[in-house]
N, C-alpha and C positions, 0 to 999 in steps of 0.2 A: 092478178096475184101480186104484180108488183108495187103495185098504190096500196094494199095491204098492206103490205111488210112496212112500207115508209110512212104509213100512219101509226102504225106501231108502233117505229123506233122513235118518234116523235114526243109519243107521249107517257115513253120510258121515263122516269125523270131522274134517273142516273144518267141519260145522254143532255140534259137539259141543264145548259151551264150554272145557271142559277141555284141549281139543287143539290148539283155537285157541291158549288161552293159555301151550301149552307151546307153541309154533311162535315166538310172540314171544317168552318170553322167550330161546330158543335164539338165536335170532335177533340181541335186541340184545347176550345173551352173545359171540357171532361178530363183530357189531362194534365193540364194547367192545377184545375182545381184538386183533382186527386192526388195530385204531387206535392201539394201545399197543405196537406192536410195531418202530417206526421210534425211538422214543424209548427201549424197552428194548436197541436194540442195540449198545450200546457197554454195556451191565454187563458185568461180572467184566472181565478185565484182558487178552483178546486186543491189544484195541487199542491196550496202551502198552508200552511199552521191559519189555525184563526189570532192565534195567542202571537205577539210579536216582538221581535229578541233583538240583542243590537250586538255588532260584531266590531270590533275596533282590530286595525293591522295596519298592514304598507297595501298601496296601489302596485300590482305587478305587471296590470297592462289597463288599457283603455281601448273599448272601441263602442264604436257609432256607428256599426252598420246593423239596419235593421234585420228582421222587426223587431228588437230590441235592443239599442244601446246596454253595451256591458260594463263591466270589471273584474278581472281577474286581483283577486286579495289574499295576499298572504297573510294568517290570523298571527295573532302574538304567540300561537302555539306552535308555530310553523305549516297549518296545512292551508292548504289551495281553496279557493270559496270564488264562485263563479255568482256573481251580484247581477240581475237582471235590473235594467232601470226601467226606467217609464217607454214609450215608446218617442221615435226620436223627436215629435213636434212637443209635445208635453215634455220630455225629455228638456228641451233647447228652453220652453218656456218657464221653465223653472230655475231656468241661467245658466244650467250645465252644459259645457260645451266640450268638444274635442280640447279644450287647451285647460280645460276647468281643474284638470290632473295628469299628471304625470309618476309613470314609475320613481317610487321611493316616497311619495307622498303619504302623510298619515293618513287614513281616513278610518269613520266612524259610521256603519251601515245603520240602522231603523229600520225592519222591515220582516217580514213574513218567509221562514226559514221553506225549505219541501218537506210534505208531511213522510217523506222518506228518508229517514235517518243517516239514510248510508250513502246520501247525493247531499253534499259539501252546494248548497244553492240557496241563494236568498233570492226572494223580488224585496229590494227597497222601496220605501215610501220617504223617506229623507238619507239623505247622504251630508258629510260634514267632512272635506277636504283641505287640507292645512287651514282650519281653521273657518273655513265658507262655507254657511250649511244652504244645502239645494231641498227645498220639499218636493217631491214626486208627485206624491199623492198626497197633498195636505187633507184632503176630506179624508183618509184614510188613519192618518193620526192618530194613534192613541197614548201615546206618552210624550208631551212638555219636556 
């Protein structure tokens, strides 16, 4: 009986380290991904206008952490506007950089507002910073 039991537990493959450790790492894989999956859904450009508007104000903040470089912009009307840019490689290759703006800078957005009225958010395709304009998405361009 007892060469039974320990051929058995042998070929449990939850006692069998190898299987264990493919079980976790499936495991934290699943929620890894599940947990990145509220913040990936606004990529690609469902969620904004096909039609593209341009917003001129001040620079309120800048950031570069991904997945997507920002800017917080205060409009010449006074409200808040959360500018998505490109993501940070295309972001960088387009010359924009963490030093490219700063709070109090003019800038000038080109880009694709949210088809939701009441969310103050653009994705830019060009940006134009005291004066230095950055293209995003030049293939994206519709207005010179």
């Amino acid at each position: 009986m007892a060469i039974i039991a320990v051929a058995s537990a042998k070929e449990d493959p939850m006692h069998n380290p190898v299987s264990r450790r493919r079980a976790l790492q499936l495991g934290i894989a699943g929620t890894v991904a599940g947990a990145s999956l509220p913040a990936r859904a606004h990529h690609g450009w469902n969620w904004a206008e096909d039609q593209q508007s341009e917003l001129s104000g001040t620079v309120k903040s800048v950031s570069m952490v991904p997945p997507h470089p920002s800017l917080q912009v205060t409009a010449s009307d006074g409200k808040q506007w959360l500018i998505d840019l490109a993501n940070p490689n295309q972001t960088e290759r387009s010359g924009f950089t963490a030093a490219s703006a700063k709070p109090g800078d003019a800038v000038t957005v080109l880009g694709n507002r949210s088809k939701d009225k009441s969310q103050l958010w653009m994705k830019a395709v060009r940006i134009t910073v005291a004066g230095k304009t950055y293209d995003l998405y030049p293939e994206r361009i519709k207005t010179n």
